[in-house]
C-alpha positions as CSV (number, residue, x, y, z in Angstrom):
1,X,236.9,136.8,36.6
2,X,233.3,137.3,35.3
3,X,232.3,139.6,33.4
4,X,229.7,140.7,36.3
5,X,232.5,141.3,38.6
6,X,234.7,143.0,36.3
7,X,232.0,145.6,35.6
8,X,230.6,145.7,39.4
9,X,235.0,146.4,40.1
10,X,234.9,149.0,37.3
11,X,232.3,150.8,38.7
12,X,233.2,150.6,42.0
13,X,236.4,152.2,40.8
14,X,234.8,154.9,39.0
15,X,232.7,156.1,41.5
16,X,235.8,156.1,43.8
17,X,237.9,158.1,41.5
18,X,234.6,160.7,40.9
19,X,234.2,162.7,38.1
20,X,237.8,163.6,37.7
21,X,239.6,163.6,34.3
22,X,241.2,159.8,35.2
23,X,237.6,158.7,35.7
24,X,236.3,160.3,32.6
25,X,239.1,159.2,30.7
26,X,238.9,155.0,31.5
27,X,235.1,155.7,30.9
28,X,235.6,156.9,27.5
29,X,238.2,153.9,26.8
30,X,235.8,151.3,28.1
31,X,232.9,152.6,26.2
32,X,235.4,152.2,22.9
33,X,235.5,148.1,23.2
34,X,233.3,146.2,21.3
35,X,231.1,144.7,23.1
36,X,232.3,146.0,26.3
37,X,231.5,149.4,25.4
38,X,227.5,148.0,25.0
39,X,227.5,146.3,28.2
40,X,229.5,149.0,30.2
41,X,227.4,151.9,28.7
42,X,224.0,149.8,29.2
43,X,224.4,149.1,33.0
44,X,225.9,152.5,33.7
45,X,222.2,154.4,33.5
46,X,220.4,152.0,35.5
47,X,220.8,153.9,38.7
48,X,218.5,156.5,37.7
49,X,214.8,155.6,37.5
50,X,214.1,155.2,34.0
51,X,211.1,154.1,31.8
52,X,210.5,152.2,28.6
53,X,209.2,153.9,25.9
54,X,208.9,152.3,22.1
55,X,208.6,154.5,19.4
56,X,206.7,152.9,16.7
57,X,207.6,153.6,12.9
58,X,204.9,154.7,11.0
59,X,202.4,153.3,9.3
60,X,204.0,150.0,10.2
61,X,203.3,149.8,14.4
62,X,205.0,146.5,14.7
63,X,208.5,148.2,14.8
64,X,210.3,150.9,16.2
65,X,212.3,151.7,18.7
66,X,212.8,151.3,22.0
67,X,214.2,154.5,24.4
68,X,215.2,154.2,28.5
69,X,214.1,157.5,29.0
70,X,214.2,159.1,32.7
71,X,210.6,159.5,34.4
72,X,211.4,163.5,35.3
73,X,211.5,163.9,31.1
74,X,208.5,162.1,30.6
75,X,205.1,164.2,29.7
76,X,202.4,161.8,30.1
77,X,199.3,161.8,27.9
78,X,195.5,161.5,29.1
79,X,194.6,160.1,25.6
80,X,192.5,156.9,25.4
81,X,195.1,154.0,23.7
82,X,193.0,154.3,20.5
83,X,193.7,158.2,20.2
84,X,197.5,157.5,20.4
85,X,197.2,154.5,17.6
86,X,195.2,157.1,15.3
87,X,198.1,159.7,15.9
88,X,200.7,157.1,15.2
89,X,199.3,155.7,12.2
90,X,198.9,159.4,10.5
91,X,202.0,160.1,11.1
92,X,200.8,163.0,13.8
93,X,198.0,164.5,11.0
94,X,195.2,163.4,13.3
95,X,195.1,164.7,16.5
96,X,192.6,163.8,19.3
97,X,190.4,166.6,20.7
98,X,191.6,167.0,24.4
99,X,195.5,166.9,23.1
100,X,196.8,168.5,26.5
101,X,199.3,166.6,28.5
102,X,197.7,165.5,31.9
103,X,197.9,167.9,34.9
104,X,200.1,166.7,38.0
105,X,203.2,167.2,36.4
């Protein structure tokens, strides 16, 4: 068997069993096995619709990290890509003038 159709079965079982104590129990074992646990955990949250966000580190923009964060949480920004870059680098010091999230949300 796959590993694809063990975790499609494994799913398929959980969402069966609901959100009972038997379901949350064989979630917590699964998410226990190496490797398993990182695969299992990962495909569990793509039904909800998520976006990509990366964190840069600063001063050092070329790494961070990278968050699936849900699109509901998500305050978006009407700053100009440079303005985010100048906040980023100074570690949050500078700040551009219009720094209020963007209305519609």
């Amino acid at each position: 068997m796959t590993p694809l159709v063990l975790l499609g079965l494994v799913g398929f079982l959980a969402s069966f069993v609901g959100s009972g104590p038997l379901a949350r129990l064989w979630d917590r074992m699964l998410t226990r096995i190496p490797g398993v646990g990182l695969v299992y955990g990962s495909t569990k949250s793509l039904g909800e619709d998520v976006a990509c966000v990366f964190a840069p580190h600063t001063p050092n923009r070329a790494s961070g990290f990278v968050h699936y964060v849900p699109k509901r949480d998500l305050i978006e920004l009407d700053w100009a890509v440079e303005d985010g870059l100048k906040v980023i680098v100074s570690g949050g010091v500078v700040q551009p003038p219009s720094g209020e999230p963007a209305t519609g949300r």
